[in-house]
N, C-alpha and C positions, 0 to 999 in steps of 0.2 A: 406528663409535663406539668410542672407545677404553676401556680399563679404569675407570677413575676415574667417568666419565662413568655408566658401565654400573652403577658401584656406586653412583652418586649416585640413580640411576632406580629400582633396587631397594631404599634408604631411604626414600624417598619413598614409594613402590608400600606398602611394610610399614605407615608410619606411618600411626597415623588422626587426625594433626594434623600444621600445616606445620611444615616445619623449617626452622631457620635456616643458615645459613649455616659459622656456629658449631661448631653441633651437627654437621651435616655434617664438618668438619674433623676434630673431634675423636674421630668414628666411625670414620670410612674412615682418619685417621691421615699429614694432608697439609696443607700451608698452605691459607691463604685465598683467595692466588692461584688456586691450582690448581682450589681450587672453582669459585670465578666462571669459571674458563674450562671445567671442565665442565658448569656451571648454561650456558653461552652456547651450549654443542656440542647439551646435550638441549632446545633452543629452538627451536632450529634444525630438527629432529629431531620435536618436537612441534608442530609451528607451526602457527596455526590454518589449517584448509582443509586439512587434510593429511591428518589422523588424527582418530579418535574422541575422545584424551585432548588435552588441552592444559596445559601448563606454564606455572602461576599463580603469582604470587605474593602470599599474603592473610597479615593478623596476623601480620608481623613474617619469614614464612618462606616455602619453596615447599613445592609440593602437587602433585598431578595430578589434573586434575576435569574431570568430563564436554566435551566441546566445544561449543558453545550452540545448533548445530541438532540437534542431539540432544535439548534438554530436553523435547520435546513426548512422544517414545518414553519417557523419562525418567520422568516424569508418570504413563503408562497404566503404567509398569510397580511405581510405586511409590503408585499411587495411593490407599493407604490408611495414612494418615502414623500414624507411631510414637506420637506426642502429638496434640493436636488444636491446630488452630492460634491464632493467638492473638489475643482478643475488640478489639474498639475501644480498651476502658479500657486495657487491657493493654499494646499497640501507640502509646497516645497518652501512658502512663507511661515506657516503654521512650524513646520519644521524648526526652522531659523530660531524662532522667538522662543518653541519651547527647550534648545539646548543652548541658547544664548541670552536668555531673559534676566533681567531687565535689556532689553533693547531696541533701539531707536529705529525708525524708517528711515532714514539717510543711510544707518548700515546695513539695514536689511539691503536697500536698494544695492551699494556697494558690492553686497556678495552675491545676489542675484546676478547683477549687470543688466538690471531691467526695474523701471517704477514698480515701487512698492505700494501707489496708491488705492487702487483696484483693489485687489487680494487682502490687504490688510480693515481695506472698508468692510468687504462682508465679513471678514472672521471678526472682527468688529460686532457690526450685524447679528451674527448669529452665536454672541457670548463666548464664542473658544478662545479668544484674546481680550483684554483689557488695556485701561492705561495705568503707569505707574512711574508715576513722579515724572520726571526731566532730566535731561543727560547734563553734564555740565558746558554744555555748548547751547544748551534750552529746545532739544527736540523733545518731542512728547515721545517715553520710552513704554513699551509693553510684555506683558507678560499674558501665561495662558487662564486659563479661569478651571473653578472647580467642575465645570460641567465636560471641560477637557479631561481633566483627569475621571470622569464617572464615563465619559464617550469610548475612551481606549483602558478600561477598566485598570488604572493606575492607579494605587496609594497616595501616592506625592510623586514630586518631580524626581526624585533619585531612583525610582523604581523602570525609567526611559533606559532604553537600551543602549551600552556604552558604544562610543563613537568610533573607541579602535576595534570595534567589532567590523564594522564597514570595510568591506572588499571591493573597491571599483573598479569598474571594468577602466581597459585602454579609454576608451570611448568618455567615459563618464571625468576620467582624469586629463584628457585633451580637452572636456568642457570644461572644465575650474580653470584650468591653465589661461584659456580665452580668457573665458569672465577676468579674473584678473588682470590681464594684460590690457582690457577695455576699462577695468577701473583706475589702471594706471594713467591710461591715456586719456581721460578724462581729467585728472589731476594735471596733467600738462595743458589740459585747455584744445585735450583733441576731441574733446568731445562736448555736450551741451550740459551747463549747468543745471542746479539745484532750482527749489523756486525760491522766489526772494525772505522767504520768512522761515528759510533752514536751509542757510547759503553756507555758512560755518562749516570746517570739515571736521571729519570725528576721523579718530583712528579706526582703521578697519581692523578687527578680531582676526587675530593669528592665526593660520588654519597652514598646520601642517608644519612641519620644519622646513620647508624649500617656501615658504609666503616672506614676498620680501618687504621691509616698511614704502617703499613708493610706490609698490602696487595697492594702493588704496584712493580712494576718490569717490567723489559723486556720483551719479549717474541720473539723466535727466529725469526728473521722476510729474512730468509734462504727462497732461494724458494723451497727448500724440505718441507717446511714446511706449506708453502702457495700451496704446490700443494697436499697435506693431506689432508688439513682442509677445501681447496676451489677448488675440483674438476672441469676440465672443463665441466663436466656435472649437474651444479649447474641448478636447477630449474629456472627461472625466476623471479623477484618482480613483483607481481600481480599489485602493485599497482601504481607503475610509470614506462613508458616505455619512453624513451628519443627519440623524434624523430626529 
């Protein structure tokens, strides 16, 4: 392995986020050529099957991270996570924002059929959403953060799995049906408004060819409302735990 190389592995190894490319250059003090052919020598070098590490590339840069039959020691060794992982609502907020981002809590509320105040504080909290900018109704709108994209080992946001991939059961498509039918009837005043400092209605995001424009509305997004719907004794999301 030659010099360049050597110092690109020991950038890496230091940082506790990926680097790019870029950053790399402008460290070690070398074109961009040079990198990419040292980023191709430590590939080479790490390649899966070979070693414990492997040379990733996630959120925009590279990394070195466990190799994937390793997760299971991985697990037993870390098996009491830093934070606790993250509840259904949580996990089905996070959802929202990252295949509909920029977007606003009024709509997230909307499509939930349940306050979005809760769920969207902690992902807050623990950096996997941000704000960004304002809707043209003036709610504060969000997007995911890069620590989202290095958490579910994603490049950028086009690398998330396409939507018409989703197969729902009966069961999962008599929920939406609900949900919307509650955000409708919330727009007729069947249901409890917004709070007064995001009373404005947004249009609710198209979802599906049978979503009709009146099934869209507020949803009281009251933490009475959010503590009904999203008890603190919410199960856990089996399937990502933030740690």
């Amino acid at each position: 392995m030659n010099e360049r190389a050597k110092a690109i592995e020991a950038l890496l190894f230091v940082s506790p986020h990926p680097v790019s490319e870029d950053a790399l250059a402008e460290a070690i003090g070398c074109e961009l050529d040079q990198i990419s052919a040292g980023l191709e020598e430590l590939a080479l070098a790490w390649a899966e099957g070979e070693r414990g590490l492997v040379l990733k590339q996630v959120a925009g840069g590279y990394t070195l991270a466990a190799a994937a039959e390793n997760d299971e020691a991985a697990r037993r060794l870390l098996s009491k996570p830093r934070t606790p992982p993250l509840t259904p609502a949580q996990a089905e907020t996070l959802a929202i924002v990252a295949y509909l981002q920029p977007v606003s809590r009024p709509e997230i509320t909307r499509i939930r059929g349940v306050s979005a105040d809760s769920a969207s504080g902690t992902l807050l909290e623990r950096g996997l959403i941000e704000e960004s900018g304002r809707s043209q109704f003036g709610a504060i709108c969000f997007r995911t953060t890069e620590l989202f994209l290095r958490l579910f080992g994603l490049s950028s946001i086009g690398d998330l799995p396409s939507i018409s991939e989703w197969d729902p059961s009966p069961e999962e498509q008599s929920d939406l049906r609900e949900r919307l039918m509650a955000a409708g009837g919330a727009r007729l005043g069947e249901a409890a408004t917004a709070d007064p400092g995001e009373s404005e209605q947004e249009p609710l995001p198209q979802i599906g060819a049978e979503a009709d424009e009146g099934e869209s509305a507020e949803a009281d997004e009251g933490a009475e409302a959010e503590a009904a719907q999203e008890p603190d004794g919410d199960q856990p999301a089996n399937a990502f735990a933030a740690n």
